[in-house]
Each structure stands twice: as structure tokens, then as C-alpha cells.
C-alpha positions as CSV (number, residue, x, y, z in Angstrom):
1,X,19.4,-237.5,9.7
2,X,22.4,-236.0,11.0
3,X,23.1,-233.8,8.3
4,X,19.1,-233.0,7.5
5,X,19.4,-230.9,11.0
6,X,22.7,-229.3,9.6
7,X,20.5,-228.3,6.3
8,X,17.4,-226.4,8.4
9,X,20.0,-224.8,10.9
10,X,21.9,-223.4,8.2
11,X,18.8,-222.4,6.4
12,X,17.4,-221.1,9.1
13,X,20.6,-219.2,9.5
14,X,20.2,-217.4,6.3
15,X,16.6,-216.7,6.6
16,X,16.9,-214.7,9.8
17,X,20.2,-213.0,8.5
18,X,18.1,-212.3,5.3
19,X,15.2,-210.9,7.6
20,X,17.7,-208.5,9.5
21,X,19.4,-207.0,6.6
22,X,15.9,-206.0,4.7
23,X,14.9,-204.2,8.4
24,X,18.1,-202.7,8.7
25,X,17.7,-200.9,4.7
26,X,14.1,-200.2,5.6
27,X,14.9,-198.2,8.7
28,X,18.2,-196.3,6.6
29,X,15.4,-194.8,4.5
30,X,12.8,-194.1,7.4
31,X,15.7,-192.3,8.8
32,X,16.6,-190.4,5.4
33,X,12.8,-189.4,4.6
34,X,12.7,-187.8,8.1
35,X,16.2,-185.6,7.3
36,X,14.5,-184.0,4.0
37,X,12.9,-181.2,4.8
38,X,9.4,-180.7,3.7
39,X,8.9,-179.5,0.2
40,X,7.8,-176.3,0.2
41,X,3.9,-175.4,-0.4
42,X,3.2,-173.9,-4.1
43,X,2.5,-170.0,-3.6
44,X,-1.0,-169.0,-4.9
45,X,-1.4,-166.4,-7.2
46,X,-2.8,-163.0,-6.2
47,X,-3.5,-159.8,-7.2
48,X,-2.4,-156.9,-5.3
49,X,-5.8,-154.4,-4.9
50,X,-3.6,-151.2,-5.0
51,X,-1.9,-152.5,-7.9
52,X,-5.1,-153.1,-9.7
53,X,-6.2,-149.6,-8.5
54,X,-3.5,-148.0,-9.9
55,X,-3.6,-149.5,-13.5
56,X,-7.3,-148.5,-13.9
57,X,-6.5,-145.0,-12.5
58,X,-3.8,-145.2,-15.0
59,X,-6.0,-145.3,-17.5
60,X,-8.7,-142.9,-16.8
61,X,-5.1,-140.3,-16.7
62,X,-6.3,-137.6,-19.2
63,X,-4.5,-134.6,-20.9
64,X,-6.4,-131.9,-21.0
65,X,-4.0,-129.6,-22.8
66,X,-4.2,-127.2,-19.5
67,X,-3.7,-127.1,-16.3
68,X,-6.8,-127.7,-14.0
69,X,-9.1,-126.1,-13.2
70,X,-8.5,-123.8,-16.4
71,X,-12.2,-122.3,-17.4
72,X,-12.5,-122.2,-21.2
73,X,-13.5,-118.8,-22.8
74,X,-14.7,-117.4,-25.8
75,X,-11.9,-118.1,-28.9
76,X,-10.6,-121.1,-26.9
77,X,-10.2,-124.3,-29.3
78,X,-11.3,-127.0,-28.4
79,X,-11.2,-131.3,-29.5
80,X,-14.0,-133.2,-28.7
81,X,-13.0,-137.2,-28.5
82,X,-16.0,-139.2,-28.2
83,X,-14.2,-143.1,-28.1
84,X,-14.9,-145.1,-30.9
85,X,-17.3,-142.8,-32.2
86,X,-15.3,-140.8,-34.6
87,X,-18.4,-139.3,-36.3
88,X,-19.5,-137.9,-33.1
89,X,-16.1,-136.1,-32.4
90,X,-14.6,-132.7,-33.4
91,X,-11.0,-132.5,-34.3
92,X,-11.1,-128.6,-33.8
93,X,-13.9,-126.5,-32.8
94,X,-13.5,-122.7,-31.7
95,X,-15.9,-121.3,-28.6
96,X,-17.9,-118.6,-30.3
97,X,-19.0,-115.3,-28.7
98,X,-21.7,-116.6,-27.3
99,X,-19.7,-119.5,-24.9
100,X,-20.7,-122.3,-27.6
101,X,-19.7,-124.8,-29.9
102,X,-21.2,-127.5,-32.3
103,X,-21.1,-131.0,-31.5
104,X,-22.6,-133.9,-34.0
105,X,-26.2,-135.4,-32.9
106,X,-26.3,-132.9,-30.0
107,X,-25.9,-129.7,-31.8
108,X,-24.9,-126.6,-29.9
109,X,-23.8,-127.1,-26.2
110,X,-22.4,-124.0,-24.0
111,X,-18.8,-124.7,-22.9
112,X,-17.5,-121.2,-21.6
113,X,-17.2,-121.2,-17.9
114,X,-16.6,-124.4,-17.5
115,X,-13.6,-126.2,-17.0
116,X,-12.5,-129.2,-19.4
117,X,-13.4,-132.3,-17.2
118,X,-17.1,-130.2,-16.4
119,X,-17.4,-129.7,-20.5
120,X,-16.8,-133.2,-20.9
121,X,-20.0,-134.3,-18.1
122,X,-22.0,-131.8,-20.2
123,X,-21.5,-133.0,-23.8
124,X,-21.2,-137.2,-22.5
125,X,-24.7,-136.4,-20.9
126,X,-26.2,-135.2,-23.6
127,X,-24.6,-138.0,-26.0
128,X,-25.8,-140.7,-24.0
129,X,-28.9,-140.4,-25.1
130,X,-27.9,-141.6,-28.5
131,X,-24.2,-143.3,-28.1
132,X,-24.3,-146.4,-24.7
133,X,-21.7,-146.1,-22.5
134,X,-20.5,-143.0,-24.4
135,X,-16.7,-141.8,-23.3
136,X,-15.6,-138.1,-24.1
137,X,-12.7,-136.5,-23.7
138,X,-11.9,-132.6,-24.2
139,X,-8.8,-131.2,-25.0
140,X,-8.1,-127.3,-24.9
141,X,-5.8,-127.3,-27.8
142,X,-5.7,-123.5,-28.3
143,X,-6.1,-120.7,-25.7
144,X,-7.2,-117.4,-26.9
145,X,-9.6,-116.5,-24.2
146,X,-7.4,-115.3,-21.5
147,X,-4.1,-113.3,-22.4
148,X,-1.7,-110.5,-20.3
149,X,0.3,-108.4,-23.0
150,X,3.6,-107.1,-22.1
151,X,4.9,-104.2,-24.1
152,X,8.4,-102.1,-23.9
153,X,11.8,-103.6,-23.0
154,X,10.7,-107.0,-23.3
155,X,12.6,-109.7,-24.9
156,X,9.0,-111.0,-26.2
157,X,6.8,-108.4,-26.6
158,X,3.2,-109.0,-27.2
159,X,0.2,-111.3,-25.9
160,X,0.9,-114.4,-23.3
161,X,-1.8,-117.0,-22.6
162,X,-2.8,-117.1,-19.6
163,X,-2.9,-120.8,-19.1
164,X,-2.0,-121.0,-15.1
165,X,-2.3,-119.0,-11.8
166,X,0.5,-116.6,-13.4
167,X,2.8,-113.7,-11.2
168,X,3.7,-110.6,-12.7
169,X,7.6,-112.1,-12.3
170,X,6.3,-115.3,-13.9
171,X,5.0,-113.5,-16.7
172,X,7.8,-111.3,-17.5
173,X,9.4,-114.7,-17.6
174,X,7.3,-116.0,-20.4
175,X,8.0,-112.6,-22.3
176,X,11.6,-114.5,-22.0
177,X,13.0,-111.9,-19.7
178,X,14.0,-108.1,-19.6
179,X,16.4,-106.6,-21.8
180,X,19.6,-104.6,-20.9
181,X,17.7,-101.3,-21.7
182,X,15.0,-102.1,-18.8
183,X,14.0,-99.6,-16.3
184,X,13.7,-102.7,-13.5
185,X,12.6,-100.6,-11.1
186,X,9.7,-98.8,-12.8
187,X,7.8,-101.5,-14.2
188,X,3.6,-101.6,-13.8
189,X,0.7,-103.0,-14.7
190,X,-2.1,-101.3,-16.4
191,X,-5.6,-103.1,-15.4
192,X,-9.1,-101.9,-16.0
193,X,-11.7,-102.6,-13.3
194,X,-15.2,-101.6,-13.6
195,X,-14.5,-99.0,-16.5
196,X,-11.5,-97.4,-14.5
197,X,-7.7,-98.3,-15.1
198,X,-5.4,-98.5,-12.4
199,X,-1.6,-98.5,-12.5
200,X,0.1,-100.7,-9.9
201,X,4.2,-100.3,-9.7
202,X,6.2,-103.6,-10.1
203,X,9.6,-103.1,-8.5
204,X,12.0,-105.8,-10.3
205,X,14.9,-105.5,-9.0
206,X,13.4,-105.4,-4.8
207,X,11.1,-108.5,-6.1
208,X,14.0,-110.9,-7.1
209,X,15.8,-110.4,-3.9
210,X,12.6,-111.0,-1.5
211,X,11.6,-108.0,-0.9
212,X,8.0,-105.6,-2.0
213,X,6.6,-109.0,-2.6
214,X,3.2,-107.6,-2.8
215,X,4.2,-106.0,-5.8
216,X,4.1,-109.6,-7.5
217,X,0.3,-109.7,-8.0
218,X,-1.2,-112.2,-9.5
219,X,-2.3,-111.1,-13.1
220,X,-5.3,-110.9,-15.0
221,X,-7.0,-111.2,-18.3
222,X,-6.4,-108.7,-20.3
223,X,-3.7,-106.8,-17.9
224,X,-0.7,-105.4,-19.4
225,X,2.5,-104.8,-18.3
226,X,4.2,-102.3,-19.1
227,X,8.4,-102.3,-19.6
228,X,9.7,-98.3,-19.4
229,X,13.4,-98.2,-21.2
């Protein structure tokens, strides 16, 4: 009987040891889950609005061959892009005397006067009617209609497009300069106004340095410049 009591206490013993040991390891890992710090939340995917904006204004980037607000004139050539409608489109066509040009299924349309993005509204209108969701594009691949000519002591003499808001300076530029022989200071510009020419003086050398800057006018079609050497 003796010894049956020795048996349970030492049971007993190893139970409740047993018992402490398991709650001591569960509360070691309570403790070591409560250290790691959180995982961190996934981050959704988004779109940026701007971004978006961007890329479809990207896109709708066209180049017009000139700068804007260019006006197209008579002798101007033109390509007409309709997109994915090659037999609607027109690799090259020339604006004839009377400010118009011929354009598949619509047949003449008037282009002078108006500036690329404006011919493009005209002939897409006009398509729609027979092409859905019709997309043109105009390119002025040619100007003819508006030139300044520089003659004399020029390094390039002859007939500049007038593709841009141009300055008598800026055009002798595109003439690629003056030569040695130039009279600088006795340059004009010969320009016809309602059946009457006028001669306006172009001082070179008081221009570059600041000075007579209303003498820098801004040129128009058909003026000339003259270069005395």
C-alpha cells in the first residue's frame, strides 16, 4: 500500500511538471507572435487619371507638316489620311486656283483659308456620311502659296516659304545670311499694297545690335527684299 501512494505521488509529480512545461512553450510563442510586426497590406492597383490623360493626348499628337495656325493657299500640297480607309485618302493633292482639291466619295471640297486641323473637320464631315467613325488627318507636305523672295547679296537668293510668323532678320536668315559684298545698312523691302509699292529701309547692321527695331517688320506674301552690293 506503501509503495501504491509512492506510485500516484510520483505520477502525479510528472503530470503537473508535464502540464507546466506545455504552458510555459505556449506562452514563448504568444509572446513571439506579438513581436512580429504585422504583415504589410497588398497595395491595390491603380491608375493614375493624368497618366491616362496624357497617353490618349499622346496619341491624338498630330504633325501637320506646319506650324499652326498656317492657312493653306492655292499651290499648297496637301495628304489626306483617312485611317484605315486607304481608298478614301490622297497621298498628294495640289490646291488648285480656285481653293480646292479632290477627295474620293466626296468629290471637290474647298481647303484655302483654312488651316490644317479646320480642313480636316471639313473633309471628316463630309466623309462621315459614308465611312463610321471616320478619322482624317491633313498634312501640308508642300508650301507654294505664301513665299518672300530675297534678291542681291544674298547667300541664297530666290523664293522662301513662308511657313511661320517670319522677321525681315529671320528671313535674311533663311536666305542663309548676307555676303561680304552687302550693303547692311541699305537693305528694303519692296511690298505692294492696294496696287501701290512701297519701299520700307531695313538697317542691318542698327537691327542686330537692338536698335531701329521697327525696321524688323514682319513680312509678307509675296514681299521682297532687296540686298544692294
Amino acid at each position: 500500500m506503501f509503495r501504491n501512494a509512492i506510485r500516484q505521488a510520483t505520477f502525479l509529480s510528472a503530470a503537473l511538471w508535464l502540464g507546466l512545461a506545455m504552458h510555459a512553450a505556449a506562452s514563448d510563442k504568444v509572446q513571439q507572435a506579438s513581436r512580429q510586426e504585422p504583415p504589410e497590406p497588398a497595395k491595390a492597383k491603380s491608375s493614375s487619371p493624368a497618366v491616362a490623360a496624357a497617353t490618349s493626348s499622346d496619341k491624338n499628337l498630330r504633325d501637320h507638316g506646319v506650324p499652326d495656325g498656317y492657312r493653306i493657299g492655292s499651290g499648297d500640297v496637301l495628304q489626306v489620311l483617312v485611317w484605315k480607309e486607304p481608298d478614301a485618302s490622297v497621298p498628294a493633292a495640289m490646291v488648285r486656283a480656285d481653293g480646292k482639291i479632290t477627295v474620293p466619295l466626296i468629290k471637290e471640297v474647298e481647303v484655302q483659308g483654312l488651316t490644317p486641323v479646320e480642313a480636316e473637320r471639313t473633309i471628316g464631315e463630309r466623309l462621315s456620311k459614308f465611312i463610321h467613325g471616320v478619322d482624317v488627318t491633313v498634312v501640308v507636305t508642300t508650301v507654294n502659296s505664301k513665299k518672300v523672295y530675297v534678291v542681291g547679296a544674298a547667300k541664297k537668293e530666290g523664293p522662301i516659304a513662308l511657313q511661320y510668323r517670319m522677321s525681315v532678320l529671320q528671313a535674311l536668315s533663311e536666305a542663309g545670311g548676307l555676303t561680304e559684298y552687302a550693303k547692311r545698312k541699305k537693305i528694303y523691302v519692296l511690298r505692294n499694297e492696294n496696287g501701290k509699292q512701297s519701299r520700307l529701309p531695313f538697317n542691318y547692321e542698327a537691327v542686330i545690335k537692338g536698335e531701329h527695331m521697327e525696321q524688323n517688320i514682319i513680312v509678307q506674301p509675296e514681299d521682297t527684299i532687296v540686298i544692294p552690293q
